[in-house]
BALOBA-1460 file (C-alpha; in Angstrom, 3 decimals):
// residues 226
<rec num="1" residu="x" x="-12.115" y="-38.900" z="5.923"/>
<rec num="2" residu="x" x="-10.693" y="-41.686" z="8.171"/>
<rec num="3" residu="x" x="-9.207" y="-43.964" z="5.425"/>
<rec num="4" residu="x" x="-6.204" y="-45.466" z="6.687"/>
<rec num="5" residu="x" x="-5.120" y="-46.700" z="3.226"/>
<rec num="6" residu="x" x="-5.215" y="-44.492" z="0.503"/>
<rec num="7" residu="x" x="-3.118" y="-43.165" z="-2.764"/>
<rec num="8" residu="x" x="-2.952" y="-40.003" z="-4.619"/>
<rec num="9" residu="x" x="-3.625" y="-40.005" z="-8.316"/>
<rec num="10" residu="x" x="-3.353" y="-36.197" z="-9.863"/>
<rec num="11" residu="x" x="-3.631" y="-34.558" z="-13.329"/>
<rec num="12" residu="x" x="-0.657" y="-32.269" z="-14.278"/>
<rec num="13" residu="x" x="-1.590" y="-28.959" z="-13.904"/>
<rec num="14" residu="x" x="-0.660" y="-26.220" z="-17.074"/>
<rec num="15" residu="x" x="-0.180" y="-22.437" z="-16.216"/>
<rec num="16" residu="x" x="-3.425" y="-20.526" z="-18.285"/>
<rec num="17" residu="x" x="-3.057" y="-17.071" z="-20.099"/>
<rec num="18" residu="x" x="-6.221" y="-16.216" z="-19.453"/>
<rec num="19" residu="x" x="-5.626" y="-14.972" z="-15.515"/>
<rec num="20" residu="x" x="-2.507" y="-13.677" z="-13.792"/>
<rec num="21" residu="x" x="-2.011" y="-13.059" z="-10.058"/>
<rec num="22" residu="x" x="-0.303" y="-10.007" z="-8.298"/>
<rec num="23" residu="x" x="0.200" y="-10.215" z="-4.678"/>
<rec num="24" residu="x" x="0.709" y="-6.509" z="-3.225"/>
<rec num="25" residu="x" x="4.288" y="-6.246" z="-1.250"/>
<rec num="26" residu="x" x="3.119" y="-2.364" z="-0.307"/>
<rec num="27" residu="x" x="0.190" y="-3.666" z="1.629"/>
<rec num="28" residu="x" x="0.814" y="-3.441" z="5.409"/>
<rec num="29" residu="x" x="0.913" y="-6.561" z="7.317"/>
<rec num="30" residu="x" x="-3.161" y="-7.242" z="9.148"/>
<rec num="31" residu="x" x="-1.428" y="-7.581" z="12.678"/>
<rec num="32" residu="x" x="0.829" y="-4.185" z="11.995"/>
<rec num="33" residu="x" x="-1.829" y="-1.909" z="11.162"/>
<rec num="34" residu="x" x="-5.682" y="-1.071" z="13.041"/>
<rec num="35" residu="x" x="-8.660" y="-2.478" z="11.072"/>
<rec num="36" residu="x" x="-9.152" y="1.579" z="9.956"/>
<rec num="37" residu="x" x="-5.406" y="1.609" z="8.802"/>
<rec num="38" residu="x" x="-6.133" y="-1.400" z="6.733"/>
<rec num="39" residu="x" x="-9.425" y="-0.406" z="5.010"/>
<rec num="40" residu="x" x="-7.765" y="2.923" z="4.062"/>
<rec num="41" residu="x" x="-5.185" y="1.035" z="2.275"/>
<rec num="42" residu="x" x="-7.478" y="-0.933" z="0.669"/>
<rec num="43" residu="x" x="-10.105" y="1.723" z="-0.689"/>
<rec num="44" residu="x" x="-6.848" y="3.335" z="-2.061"/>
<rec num="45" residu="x" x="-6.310" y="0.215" z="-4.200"/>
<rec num="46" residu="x" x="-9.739" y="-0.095" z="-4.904"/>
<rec num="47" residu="x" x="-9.722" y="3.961" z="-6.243"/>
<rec num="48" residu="x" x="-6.693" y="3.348" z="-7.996"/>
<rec num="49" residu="x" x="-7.730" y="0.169" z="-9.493"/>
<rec num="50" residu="x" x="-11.308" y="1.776" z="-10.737"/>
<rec num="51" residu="x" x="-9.073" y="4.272" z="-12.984"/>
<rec num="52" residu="x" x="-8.421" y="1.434" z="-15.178"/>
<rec num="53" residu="x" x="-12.386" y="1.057" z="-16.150"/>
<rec num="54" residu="x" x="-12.627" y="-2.947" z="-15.683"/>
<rec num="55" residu="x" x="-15.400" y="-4.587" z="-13.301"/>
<rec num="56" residu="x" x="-13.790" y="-5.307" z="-10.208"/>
<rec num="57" residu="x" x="-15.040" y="-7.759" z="-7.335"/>
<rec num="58" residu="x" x="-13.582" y="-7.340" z="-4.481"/>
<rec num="59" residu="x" x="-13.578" y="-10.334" z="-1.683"/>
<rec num="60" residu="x" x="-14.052" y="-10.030" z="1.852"/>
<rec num="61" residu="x" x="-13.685" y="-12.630" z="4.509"/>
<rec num="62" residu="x" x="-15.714" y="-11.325" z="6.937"/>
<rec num="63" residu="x" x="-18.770" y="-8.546" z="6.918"/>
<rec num="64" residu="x" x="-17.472" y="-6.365" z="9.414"/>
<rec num="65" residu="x" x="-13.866" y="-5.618" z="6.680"/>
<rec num="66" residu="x" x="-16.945" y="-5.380" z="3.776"/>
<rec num="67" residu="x" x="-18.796" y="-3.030" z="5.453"/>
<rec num="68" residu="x" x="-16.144" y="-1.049" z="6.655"/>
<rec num="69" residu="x" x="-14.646" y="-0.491" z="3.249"/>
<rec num="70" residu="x" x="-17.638" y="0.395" z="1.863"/>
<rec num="71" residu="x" x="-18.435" y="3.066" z="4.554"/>
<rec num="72" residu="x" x="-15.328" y="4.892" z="3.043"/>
<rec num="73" residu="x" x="-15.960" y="4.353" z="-0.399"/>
<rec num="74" residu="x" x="-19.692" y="5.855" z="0.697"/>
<rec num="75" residu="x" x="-17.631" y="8.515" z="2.728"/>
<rec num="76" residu="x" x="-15.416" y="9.120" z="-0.676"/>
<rec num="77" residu="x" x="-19.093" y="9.398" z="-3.384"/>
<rec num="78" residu="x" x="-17.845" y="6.302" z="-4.989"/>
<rec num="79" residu="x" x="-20.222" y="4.149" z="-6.659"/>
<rec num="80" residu="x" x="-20.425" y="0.530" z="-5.645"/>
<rec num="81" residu="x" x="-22.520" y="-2.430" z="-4.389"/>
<rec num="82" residu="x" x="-21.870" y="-3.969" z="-1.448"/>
<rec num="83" residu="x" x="-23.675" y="-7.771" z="-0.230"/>
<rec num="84" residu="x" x="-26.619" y="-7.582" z="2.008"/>
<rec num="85" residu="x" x="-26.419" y="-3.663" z="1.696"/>
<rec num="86" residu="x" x="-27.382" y="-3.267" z="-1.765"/>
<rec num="87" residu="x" x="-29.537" y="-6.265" z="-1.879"/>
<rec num="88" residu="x" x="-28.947" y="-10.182" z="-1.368"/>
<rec num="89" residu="x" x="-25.786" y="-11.812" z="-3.244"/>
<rec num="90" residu="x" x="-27.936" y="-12.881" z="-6.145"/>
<rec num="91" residu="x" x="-29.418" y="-9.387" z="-6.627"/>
<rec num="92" residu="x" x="-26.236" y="-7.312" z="-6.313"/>
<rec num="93" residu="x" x="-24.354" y="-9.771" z="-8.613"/>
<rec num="94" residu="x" x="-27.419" y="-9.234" z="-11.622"/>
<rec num="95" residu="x" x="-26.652" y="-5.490" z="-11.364"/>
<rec num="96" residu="x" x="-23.200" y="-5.618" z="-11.260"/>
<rec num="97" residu="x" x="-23.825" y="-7.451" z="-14.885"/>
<rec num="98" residu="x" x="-26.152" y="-5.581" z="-15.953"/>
<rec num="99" residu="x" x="-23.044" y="-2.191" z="-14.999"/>
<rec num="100" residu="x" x="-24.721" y="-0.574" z="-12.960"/>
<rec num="101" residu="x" x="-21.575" y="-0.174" z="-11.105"/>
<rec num="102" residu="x" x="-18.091" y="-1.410" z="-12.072"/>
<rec num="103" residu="x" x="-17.089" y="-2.220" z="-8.497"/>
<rec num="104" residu="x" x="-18.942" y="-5.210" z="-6.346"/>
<rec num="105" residu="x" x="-17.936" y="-6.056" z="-2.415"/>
<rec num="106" residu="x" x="-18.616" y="-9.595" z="-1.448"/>
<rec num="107" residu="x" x="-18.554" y="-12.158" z="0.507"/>
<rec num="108" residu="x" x="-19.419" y="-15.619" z="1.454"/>
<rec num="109" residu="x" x="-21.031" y="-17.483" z="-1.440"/>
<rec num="110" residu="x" x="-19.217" y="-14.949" z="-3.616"/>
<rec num="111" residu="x" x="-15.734" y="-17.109" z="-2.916"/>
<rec num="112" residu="x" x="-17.028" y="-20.461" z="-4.174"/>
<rec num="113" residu="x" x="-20.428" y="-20.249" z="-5.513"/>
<rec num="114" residu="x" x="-20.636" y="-17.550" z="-7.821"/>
<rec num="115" residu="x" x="-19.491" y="-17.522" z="-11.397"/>
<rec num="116" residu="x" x="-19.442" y="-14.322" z="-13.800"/>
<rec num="117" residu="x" x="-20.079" y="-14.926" z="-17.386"/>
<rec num="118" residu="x" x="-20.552" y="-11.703" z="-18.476"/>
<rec num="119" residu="x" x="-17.319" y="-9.561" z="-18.612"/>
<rec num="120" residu="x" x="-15.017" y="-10.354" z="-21.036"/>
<rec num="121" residu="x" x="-12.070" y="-8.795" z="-18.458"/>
<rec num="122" residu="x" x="-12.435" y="-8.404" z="-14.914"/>
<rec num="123" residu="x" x="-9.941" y="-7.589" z="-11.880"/>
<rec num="124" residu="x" x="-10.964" y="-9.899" z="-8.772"/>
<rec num="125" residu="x" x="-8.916" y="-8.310" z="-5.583"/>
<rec num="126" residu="x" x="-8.540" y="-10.772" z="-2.577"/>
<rec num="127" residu="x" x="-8.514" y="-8.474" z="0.390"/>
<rec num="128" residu="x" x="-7.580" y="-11.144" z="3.073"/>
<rec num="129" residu="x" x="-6.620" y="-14.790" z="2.919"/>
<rec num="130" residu="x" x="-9.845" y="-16.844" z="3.552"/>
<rec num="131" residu="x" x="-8.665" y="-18.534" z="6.707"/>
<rec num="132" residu="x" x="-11.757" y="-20.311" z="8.785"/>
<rec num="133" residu="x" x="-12.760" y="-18.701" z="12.004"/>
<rec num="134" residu="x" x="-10.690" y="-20.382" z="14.766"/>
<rec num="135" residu="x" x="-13.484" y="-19.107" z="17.510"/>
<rec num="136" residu="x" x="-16.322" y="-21.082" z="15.308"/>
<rec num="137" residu="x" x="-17.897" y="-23.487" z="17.277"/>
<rec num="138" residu="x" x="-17.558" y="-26.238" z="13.903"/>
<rec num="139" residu="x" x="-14.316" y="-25.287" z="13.590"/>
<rec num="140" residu="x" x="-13.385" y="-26.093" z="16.807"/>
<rec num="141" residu="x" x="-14.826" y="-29.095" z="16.736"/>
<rec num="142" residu="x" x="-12.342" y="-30.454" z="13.717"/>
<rec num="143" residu="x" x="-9.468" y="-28.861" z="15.548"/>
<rec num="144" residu="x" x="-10.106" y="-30.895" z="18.962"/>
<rec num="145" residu="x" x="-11.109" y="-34.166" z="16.734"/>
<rec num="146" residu="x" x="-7.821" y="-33.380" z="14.706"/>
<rec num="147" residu="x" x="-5.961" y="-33.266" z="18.144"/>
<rec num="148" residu="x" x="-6.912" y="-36.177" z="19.486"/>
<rec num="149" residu="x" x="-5.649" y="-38.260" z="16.445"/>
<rec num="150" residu="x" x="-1.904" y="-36.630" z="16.950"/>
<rec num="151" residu="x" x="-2.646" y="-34.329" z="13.853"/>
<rec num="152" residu="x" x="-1.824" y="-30.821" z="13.648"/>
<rec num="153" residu="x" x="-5.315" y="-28.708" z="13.170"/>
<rec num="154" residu="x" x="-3.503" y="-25.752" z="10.960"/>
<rec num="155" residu="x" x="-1.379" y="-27.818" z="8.987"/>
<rec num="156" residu="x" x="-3.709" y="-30.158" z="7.740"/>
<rec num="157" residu="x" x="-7.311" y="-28.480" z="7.732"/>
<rec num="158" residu="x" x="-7.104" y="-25.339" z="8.036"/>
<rec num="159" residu="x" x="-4.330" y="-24.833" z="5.595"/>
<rec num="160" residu="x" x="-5.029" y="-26.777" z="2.726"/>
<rec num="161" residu="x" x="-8.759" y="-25.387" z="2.659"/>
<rec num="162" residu="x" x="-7.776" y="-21.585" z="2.408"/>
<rec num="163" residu="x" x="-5.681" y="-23.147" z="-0.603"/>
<rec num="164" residu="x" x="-8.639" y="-24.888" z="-1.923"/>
<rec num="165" residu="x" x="-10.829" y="-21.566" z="-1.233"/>
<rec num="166" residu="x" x="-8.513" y="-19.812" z="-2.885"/>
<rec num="167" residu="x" x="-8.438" y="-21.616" z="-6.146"/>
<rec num="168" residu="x" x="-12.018" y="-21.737" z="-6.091"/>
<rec num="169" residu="x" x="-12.278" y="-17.934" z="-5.620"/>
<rec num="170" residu="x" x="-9.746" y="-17.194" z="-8.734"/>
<rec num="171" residu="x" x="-11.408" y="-18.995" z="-10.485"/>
<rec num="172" residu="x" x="-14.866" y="-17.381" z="-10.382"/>
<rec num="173" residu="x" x="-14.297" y="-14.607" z="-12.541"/>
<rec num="174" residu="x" x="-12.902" y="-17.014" z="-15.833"/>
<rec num="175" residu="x" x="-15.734" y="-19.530" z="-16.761"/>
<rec num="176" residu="x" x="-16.189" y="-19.127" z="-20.598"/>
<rec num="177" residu="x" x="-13.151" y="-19.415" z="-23.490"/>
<rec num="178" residu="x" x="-12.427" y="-15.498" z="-24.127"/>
<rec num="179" residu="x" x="-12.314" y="-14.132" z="-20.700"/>
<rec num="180" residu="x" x="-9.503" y="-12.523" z="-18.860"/>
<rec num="181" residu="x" x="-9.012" y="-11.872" z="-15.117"/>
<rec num="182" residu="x" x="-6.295" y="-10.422" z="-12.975"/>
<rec num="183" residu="x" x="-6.064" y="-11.060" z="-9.565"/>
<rec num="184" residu="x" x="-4.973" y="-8.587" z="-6.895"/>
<rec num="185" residu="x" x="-4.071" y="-10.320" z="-3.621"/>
<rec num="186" residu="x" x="-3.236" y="-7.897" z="-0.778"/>
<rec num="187" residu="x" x="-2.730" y="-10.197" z="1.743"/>
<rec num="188" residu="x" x="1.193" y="-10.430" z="1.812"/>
<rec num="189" residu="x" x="0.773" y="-13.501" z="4.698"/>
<rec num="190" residu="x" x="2.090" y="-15.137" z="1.887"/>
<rec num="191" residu="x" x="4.968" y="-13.664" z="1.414"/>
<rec num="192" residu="x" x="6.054" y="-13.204" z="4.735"/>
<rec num="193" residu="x" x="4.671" y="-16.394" z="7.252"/>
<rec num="194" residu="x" x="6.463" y="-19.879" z="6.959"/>
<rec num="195" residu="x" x="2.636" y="-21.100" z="5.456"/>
<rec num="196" residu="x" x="3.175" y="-18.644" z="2.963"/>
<rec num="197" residu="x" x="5.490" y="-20.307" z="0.949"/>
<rec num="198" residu="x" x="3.168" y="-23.694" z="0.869"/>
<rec num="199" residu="x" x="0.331" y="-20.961" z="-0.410"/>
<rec num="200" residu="x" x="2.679" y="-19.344" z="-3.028"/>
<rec num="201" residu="x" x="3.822" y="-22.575" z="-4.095"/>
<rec num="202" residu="x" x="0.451" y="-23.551" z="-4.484"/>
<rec num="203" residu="x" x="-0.792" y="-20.828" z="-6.374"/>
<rec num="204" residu="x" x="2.130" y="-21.056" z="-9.027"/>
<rec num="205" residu="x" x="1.586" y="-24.564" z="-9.962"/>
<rec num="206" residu="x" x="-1.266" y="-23.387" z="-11.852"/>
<rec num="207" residu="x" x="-1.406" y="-19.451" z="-12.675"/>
<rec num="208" residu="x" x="1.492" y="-16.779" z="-13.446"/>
<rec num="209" residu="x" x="2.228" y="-15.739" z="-10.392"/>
<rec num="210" residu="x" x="4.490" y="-12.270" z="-8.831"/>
<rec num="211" residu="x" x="4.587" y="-10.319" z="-6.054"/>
<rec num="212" residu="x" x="5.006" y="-6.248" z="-6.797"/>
<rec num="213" residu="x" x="4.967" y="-3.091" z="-5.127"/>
<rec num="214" residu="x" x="1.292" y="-1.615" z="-5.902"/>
<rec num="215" residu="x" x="1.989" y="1.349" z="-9.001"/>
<rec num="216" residu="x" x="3.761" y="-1.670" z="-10.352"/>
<rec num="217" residu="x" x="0.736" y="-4.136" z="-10.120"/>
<rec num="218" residu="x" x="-1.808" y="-1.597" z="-11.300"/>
<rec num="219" residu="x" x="0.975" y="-0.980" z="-14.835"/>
<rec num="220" residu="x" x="1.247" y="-4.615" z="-15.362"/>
<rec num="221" residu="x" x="-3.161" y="-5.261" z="-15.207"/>
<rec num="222" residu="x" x="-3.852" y="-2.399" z="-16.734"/>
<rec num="223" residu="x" x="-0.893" y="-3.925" z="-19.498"/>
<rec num="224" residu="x" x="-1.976" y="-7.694" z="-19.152"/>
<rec num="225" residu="x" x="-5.906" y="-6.644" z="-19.957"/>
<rec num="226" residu="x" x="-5.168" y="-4.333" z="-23.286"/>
């Protein structure tokens, strides 16, 4: 913000019972695998996960991966409801309460702005880590500002906002005493990139936190929301 003075004052943190995250180690790295290869692997999570009866919302970072994923899951006669497809965020989010289906594909306002009340246990998977796009014209406007003060752009915008996104995302889907969520991350960025650590580290200060191959995952959520 331009202060040149400044001090940081923080509240400790305690770990909650009421949401655990799983990041997926069997997920193939993004820059490994084609976009197809990667929504494959994802639908097969999603079919998996949908075994275990729970409402799942699944996040998206950008339209084209949503739409893409639910082509398949179209392809496959799975029933879902997919942003801007099915209706506008605020319509697709009232009939995923009201169960019309148990599996929602969003984006946008659905990682910060969105709460659900309604299920007392939901699974919330993370398909990608919600990095800004570097080609966006705003964004490259705080990268060249950033620059030109001697700052690196990644390390401190670009970075500590997925973190912040990502907090704000987890915790959509536990706003009310007796709720439960687990959280599927299949991004596995973090467990592999030198940022990753900063993100894991992040992440563990305040939720239970593991990284599993996926049968293992999908045992320990089904386990975790008996």
């Amino acid at each position: 913000l331009g202060f040149s003075s400044f001090s940081f004052a923080g509240i400790e943190k305690e770990k909650t019972d009421k949401q655990r995250l799983w990041i997926d180690s069997d997920m193939p790295l993004i820059k490994q695998v084609s976009d197809s290869q990667y929504t494959q692997e994802t639908v097969t999570r999603l079919v998996n996960l949908l075994q275990l009866k729970r409402p799942i919302l699944t996040l998206f970072n950008s339209k084209k991966a949503m739409f893409m994923v639910s082509e398949l899951l179209d392809d496959l006669h799975i029933n879902h409801l997919t942003q801007e497809k099915n209706g506008t965020a605020y319509n697709v989010k009232r009939r995923f309460d009201r169960g019309e289906s148990l599996l929602l594909l969003g984006t946008g306002s659905f990682w910060e702005g969105v709460d659900f009340f309604n299920a007392d246990q939901m699974i919330e998977v993370i398909t990608r880590l919600p990095f800004e796009n570097p080609e966006d014209r705003f964004v490259k406007k705080i990268y060249h500002h950033l620059q030109k003060e001697g700052k690196n752009p990644f390390q401190d915008y670009s970075l500590p906002l997925t973190i912040l996104k990502l907090k704000q995302a987890i915790g959509r889907t536990v706003r009310r005493e007796n709720q439960r969520s687990a959280i599927l991350i299949l991004d596995k960025r973090i467990l592999t990139e030198t940022y990753g650590a900063m993100i894991y580290e992040a992440l563990d200060e305040e939720f239970y936190l593991s990284s599993q191959k996926f049968p293992n995952c999908l045992t320990e959520i089904d386990n975790f929301l008996l």
